[in-house]
C-alpha positions as CSV (number, residue, x, y, z in Angstrom):
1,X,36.4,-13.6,-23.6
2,X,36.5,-10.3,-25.7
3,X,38.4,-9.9,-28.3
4,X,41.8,-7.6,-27.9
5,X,41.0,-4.3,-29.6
6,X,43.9,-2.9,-32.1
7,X,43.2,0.6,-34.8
8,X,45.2,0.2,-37.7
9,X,46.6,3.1,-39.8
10,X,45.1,1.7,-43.1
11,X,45.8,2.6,-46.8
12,X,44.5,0.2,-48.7
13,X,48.0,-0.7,-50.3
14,X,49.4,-4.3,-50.4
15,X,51.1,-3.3,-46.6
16,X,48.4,-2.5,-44.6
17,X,45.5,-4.9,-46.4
18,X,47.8,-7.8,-45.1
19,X,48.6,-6.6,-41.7
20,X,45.1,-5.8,-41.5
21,X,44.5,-9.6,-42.2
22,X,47.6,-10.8,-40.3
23,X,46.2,-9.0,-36.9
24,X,42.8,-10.7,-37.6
25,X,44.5,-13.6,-37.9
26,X,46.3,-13.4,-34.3
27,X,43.1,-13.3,-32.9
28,X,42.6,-9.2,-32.6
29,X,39.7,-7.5,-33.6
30,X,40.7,-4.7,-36.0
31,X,39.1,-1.2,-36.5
32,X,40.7,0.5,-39.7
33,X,41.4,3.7,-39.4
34,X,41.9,6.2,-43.0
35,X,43.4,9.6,-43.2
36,X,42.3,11.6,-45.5
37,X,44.5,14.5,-45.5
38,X,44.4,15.5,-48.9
39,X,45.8,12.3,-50.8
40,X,44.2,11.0,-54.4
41,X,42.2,8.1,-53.1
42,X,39.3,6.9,-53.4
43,X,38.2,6.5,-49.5
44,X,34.8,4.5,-50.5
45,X,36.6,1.7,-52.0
46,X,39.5,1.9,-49.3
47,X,36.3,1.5,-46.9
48,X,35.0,-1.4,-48.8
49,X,38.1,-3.3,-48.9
50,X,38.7,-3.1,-45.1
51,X,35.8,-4.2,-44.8
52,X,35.7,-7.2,-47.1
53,X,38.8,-8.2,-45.5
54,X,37.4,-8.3,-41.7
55,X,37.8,-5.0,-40.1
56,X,35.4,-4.5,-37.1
57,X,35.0,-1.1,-38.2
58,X,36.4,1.3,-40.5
59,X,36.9,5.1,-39.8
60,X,37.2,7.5,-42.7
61,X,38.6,10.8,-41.4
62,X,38.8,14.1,-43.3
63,X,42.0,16.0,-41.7
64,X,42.4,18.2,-44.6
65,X,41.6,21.5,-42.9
66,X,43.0,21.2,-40.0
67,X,46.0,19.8,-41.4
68,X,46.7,23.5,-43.2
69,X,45.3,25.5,-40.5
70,X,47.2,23.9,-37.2
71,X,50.0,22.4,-39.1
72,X,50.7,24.0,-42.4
73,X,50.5,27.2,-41.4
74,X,52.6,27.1,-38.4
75,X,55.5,25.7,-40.3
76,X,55.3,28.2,-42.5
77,X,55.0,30.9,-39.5
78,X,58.0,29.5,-38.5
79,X,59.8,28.9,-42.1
80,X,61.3,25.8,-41.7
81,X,62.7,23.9,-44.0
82,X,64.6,20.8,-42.6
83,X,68.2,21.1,-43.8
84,X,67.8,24.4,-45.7
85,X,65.8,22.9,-48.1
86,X,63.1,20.2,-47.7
87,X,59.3,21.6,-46.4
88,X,58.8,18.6,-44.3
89,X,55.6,17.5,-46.3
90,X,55.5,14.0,-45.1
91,X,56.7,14.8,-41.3
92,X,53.9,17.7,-41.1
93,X,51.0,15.3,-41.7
94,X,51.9,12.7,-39.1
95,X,51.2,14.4,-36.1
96,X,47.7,15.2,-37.7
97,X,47.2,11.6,-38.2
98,X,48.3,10.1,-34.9
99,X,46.8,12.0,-33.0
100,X,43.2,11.4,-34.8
101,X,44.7,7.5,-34.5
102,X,44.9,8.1,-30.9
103,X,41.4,9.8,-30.1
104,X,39.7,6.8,-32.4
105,X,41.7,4.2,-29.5
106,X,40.2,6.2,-26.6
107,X,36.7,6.1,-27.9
108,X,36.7,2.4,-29.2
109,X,38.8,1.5,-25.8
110,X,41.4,-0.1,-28.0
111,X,44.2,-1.5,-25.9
112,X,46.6,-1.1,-29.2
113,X,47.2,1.0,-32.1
114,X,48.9,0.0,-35.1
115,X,50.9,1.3,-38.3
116,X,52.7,0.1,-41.7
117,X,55.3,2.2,-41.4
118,X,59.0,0.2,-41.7
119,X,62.0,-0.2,-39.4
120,X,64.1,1.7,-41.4
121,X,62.2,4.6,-42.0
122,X,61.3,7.9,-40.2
123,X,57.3,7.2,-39.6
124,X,57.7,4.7,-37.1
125,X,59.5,7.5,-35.3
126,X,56.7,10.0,-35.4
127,X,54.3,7.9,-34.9
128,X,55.2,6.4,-32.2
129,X,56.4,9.2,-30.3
130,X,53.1,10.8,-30.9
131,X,51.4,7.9,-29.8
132,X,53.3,8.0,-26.4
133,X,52.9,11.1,-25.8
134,X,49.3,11.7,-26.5
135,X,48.5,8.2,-24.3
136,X,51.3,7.0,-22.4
137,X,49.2,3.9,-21.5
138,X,48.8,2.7,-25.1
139,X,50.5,0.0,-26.5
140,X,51.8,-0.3,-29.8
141,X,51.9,-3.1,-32.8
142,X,54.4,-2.6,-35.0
143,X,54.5,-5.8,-37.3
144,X,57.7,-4.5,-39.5
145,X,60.0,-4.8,-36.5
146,X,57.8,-7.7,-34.9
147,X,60.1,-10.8,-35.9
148,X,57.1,-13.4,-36.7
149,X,55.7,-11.1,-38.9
150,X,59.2,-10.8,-40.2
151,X,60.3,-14.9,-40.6
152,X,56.9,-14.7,-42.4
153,X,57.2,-12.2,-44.8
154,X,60.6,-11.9,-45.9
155,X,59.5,-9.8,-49.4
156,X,56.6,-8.3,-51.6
157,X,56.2,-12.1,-53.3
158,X,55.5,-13.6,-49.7
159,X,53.0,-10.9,-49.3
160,X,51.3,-11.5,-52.3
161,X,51.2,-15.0,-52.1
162,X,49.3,-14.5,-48.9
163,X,47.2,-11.7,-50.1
164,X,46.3,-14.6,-52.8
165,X,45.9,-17.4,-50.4
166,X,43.7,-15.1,-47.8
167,X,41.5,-13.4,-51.2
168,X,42.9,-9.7,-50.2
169,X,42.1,-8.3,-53.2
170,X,45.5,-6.4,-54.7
171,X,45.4,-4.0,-57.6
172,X,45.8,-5.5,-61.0
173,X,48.0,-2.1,-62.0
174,X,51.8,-2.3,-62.0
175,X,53.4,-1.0,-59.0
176,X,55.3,2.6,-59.5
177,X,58.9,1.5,-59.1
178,X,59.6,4.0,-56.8
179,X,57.2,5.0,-53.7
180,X,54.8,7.7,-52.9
181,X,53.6,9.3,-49.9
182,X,50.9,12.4,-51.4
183,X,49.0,15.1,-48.9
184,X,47.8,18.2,-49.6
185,X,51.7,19.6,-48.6
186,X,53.6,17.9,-51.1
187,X,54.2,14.3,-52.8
188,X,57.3,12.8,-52.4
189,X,59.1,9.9,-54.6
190,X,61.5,7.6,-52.9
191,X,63.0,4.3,-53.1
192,X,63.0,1.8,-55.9
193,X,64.8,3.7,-59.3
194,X,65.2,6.7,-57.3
195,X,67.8,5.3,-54.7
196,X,70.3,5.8,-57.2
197,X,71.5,9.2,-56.4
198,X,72.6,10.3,-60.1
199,X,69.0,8.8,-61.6
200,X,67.6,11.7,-63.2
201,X,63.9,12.9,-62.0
202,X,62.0,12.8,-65.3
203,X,58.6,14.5,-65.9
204,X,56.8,11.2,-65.7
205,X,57.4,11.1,-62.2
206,X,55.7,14.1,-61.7
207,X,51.9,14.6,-60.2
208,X,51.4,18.0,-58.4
209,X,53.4,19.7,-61.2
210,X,55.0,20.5,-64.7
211,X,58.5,20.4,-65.3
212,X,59.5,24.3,-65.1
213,X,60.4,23.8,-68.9
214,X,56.9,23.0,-69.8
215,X,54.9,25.7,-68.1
216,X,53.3,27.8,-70.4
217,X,55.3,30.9,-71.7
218,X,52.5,33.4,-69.4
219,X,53.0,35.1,-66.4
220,X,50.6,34.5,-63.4
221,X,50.3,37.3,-61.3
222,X,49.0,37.0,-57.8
223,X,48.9,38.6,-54.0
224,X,48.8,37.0,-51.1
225,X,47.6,38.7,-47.6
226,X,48.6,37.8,-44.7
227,X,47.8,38.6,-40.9
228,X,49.8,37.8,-37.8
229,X,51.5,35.7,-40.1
230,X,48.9,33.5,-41.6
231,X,47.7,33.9,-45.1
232,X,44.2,34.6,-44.9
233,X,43.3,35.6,-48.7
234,X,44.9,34.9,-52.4
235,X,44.2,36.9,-55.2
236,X,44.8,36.5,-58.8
237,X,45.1,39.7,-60.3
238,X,44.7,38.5,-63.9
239,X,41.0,37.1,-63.8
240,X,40.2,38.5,-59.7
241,X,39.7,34.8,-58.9
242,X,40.1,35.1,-55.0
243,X,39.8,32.7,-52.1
244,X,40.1,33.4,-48.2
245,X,39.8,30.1,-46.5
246,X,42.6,27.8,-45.9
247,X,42.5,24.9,-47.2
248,X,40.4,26.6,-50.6
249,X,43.8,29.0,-50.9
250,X,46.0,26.5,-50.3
251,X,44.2,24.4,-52.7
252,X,44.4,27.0,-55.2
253,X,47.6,27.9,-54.9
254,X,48.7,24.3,-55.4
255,X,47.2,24.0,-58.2
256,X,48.2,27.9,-60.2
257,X,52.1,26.6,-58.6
258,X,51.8,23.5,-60.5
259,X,50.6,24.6,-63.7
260,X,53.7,27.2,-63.7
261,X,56.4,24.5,-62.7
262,X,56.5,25.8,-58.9
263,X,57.9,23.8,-55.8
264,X,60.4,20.4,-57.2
265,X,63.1,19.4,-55.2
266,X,65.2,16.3,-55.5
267,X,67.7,16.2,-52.5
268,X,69.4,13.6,-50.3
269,X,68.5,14.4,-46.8
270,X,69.7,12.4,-43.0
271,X,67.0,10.1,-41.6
272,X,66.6,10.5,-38.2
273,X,67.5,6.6,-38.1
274,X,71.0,7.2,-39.3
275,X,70.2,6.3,-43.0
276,X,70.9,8.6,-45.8
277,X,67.6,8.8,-48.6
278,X,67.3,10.6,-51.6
279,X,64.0,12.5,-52.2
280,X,62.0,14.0,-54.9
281,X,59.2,16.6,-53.5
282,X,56.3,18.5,-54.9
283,X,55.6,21.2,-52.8
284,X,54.1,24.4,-55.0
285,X,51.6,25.9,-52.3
286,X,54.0,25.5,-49.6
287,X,57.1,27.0,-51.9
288,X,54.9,29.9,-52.9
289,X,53.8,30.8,-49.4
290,X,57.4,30.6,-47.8
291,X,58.8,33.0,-49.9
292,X,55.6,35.4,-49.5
293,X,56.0,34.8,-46.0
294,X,59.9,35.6,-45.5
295,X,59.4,38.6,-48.0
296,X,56.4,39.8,-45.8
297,X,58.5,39.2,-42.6
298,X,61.4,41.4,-44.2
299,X,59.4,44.8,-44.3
300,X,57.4,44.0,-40.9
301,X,59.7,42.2,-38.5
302,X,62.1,43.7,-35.9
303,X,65.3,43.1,-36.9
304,X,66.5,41.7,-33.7
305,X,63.7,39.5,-33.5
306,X,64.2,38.1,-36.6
307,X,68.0,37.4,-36.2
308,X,66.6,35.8,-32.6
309,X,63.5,33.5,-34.8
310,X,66.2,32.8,-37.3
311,X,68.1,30.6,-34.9
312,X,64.8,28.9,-33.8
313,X,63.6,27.8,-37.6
314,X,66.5,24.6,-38.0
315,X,65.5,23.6,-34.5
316,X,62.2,23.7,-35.5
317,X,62.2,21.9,-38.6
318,X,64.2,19.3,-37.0
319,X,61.7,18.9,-34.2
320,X,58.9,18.1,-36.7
321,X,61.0,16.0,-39.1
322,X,62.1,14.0,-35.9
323,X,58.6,13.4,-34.5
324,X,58.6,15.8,-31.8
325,X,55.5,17.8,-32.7
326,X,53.8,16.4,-29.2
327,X,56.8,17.8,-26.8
328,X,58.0,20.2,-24.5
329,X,60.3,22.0,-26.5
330,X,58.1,22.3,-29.7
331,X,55.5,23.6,-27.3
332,X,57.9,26.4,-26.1
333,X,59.2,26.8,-30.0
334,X,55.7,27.8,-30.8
335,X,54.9,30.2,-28.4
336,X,57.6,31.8,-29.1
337,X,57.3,32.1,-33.1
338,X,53.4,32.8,-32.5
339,X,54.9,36.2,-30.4
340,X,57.2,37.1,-33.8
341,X,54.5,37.1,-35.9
342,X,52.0,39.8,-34.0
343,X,52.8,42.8,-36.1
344,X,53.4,40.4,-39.5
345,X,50.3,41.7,-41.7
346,X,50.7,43.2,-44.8
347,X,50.3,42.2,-48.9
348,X,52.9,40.6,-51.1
349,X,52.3,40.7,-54.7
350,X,54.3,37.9,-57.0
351,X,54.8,36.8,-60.3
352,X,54.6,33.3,-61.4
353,X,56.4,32.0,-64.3
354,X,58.4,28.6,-65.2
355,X,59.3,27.7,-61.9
356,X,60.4,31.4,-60.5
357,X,58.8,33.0,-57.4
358,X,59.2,36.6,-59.0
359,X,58.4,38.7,-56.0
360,X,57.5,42.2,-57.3
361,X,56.5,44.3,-54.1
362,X,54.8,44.4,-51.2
363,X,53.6,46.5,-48.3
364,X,52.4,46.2,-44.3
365,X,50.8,48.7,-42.0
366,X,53.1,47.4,-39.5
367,X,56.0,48.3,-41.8
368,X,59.2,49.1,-40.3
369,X,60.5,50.8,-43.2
370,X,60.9,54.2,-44.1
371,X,61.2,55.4,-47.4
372,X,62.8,58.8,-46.1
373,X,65.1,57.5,-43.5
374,X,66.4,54.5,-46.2
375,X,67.2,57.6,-48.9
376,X,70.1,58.3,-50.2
377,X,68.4,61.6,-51.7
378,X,66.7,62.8,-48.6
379,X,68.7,64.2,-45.4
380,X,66.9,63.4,-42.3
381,X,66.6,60.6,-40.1
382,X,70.1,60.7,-38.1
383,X,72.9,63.4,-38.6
384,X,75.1,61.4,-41.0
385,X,78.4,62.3,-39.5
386,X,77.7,60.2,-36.1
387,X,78.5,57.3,-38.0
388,X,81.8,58.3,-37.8
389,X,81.6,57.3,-33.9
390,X,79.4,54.3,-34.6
391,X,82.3,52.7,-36.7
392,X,85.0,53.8,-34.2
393,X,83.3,52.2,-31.5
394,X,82.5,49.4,-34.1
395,X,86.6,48.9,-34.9
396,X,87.9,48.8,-31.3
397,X,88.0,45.2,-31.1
398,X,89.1,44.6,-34.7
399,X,91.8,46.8,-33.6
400,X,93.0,45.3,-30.7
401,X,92.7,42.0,-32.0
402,X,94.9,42.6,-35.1
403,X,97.4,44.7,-33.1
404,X,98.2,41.5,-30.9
405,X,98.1,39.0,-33.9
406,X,100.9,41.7,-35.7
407,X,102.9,42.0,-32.3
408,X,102.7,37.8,-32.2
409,X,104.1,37.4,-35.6
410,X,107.2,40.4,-35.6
């Protein structure tokens, strides 16, 4: 009798090498399955290790240009930030990755599909619900909420002593005491030293980026174009260095961010779970392109049309950071941001330096501005005196409303 086929989101970490081996062990036959969506890994030796330890099969999957162009970019389209502040780095990349997770199940006929992610976390969430939705028939193993995996691994020393008794091979290297999760959006630091709220981020914890303090005492000057909202080209105006493809700009501007101490943020944030978690992001392309793109928005954008895609932005952010990427209403949230950004085409230009996003101009031929109608020197536009009515008509209920609250309290 065949074996039960499972696909296993695999890193290569402690986690998934003895899941990997744990599954085996139950009597599944196991195809690996990597994302590479723009983490510092070396995927060869991830490959060989899955291998080693008795994966079927081992998929190695580049995501990293669809990950900008079908996830990246629409966030920033829509300029969500989950909770005002955090650019959903982590949640972004999930979708991306189940739903390659899923199409690797339909084509081996896997009956299962599999992750690492905890029970107390926010991936099982978004994986799971993206699994669902993209193939209601699958079925899913989730070993850190399964309770024999549980009884038998009760810490990171049980784990080991199995990776030991089983000949996982484990990195010699001490373990950062604090975790990572690194794409091309951000990396974040959680847990371990940094789940005490008042522990101060240090520089050492830093990968993506310099401390604004350290960047060097130079100016970077750039532009950044953009059409119906997308950026489609980056140009440093210092040395012309220019790039027009997505994942090569966002690459670049990642890295120019960095070097001039753009895009930390240390926050605690609500888990969709209930749990309160404290965070420490790197996100310098995504900062820099948020504030191009609002800026951008500001000179090109209906004004009633941005007040209207201002209320949608929170709804959307929470949608991704709550695993709903695959769903009705993110569907709907979408077409309706991709209709506010027709007309958003235009050029920002910015300065770079220690951790500012200077922005010093821009300009759009969809603008909405005019020089001669905003003037305080130039008479035109509208006869100045009708906003005498305007205000009048404007006052009526402030009025009323006062003129009741006086008679209640004489």
């Amino acid at each position: 009798m065949a074996k039960q086929k499972v696909v296993l989101a695999y890193s290569g970490g402690l986690d998934t090498s003895v899941i990997l081996k744990w599954l085996i062990d139950k009597d599944y036959e196991v195809i690996a399955y990597v994302a590479d969506v723009g983490q510092e890994e070396d995927f060869d030796e991830v490959k060989k290790k899955a291998l080693q330890i008795g994966a079927s099969r081992v998929y190695v999957e580049n995501l990293q240009a669809e990950f900008v162009s079908d996830y990246i970019f629409p966030a920033i389209k829509a300029n969500a930030l989950y909770e005002g502040r955090y650019l959903l780095g982590t949640a972004l990349a999930r979708p991306i990755i189940a739903k390659r997770h899923i199409d690797i199940a339909n084509k081996e006929n896997a009956q299962y599909v599999s992750h690492g992610a905890t029970g107390k976390g926010n991936d099982q969430v978004r994986f799971e619900l993206a699994f669902y939705a993209l193939n209601p028939n699958i079925k899913i193993l989730a070993p850190w909420k399964m309770q024999e995996f549980l009884d038998q691994f009760k810490g990171r020393t049980d784990m080991l002593k199995y990776a030991e008794d089983k000949k996982i091979p484990v990195k010699a290297s001490l373990k950062k005491p604090y975790s990572e999760d690194d794409n091309l959006m951000h990396i974040s630091h959680e847990a371990g030293i940094l789940e005490d709220p008042k522990y101060k981020c240090e520089k050492d914890i830093l990968t993506k980026m310099v401390m604004p303090q350290d960047a060097p005492d130079q100016e970077t000057h750039i532009e950044i174009h953009f059409k119906d909202g997308n950026p489609v080209k980056v140009v440093n105006r210092d040395d012309n260095t220019t790039y027009t493809k997505p994942l090569e700009l966002f690459n670049y501007l990642n890295e120019i961010g960095g070097k001039n101490g753009i895009g930390l943020l240390d926050m605690v944030e609500n888990r969709y779970v209930g749990i309160k978690s404290r965070g420490v992001y790197e996100t310098p392309a995504g900062e820099i392109l948020l504030k191009a793109h609002m800026d951008i928005e500001g000179i090109a954008m209906d004004r009633e049309v941005m007040r209207m895609r201002n209320m949608l932005s929170p709804m959307f952010a929470e949608i991704v950071y709550n695993g709903f990427w695959f769903s009705p209403e993110m569907d709907f949230l979408r077409a309706s941001i991709e209709k506010s950004q027709e007309l958003i085409d235009g050029v920002v230009y910015i300065t770079l330096y220690k951790g500012n996003i200077i922005i010093d101009g821009r300009e759009s031929p969809s603008s909405l501005y005019n020089q001669d109608l905003s003037s305080m020197d130039i008479e035109g536009g509208f006869d100045q005196k009708d906003s005498e009515g305007f205000i009048k008509i404007n006052a009526i209920r402030l009025m009323a409303h006062h003129a009741i609250l006086n008679q209640k309290q004489s």
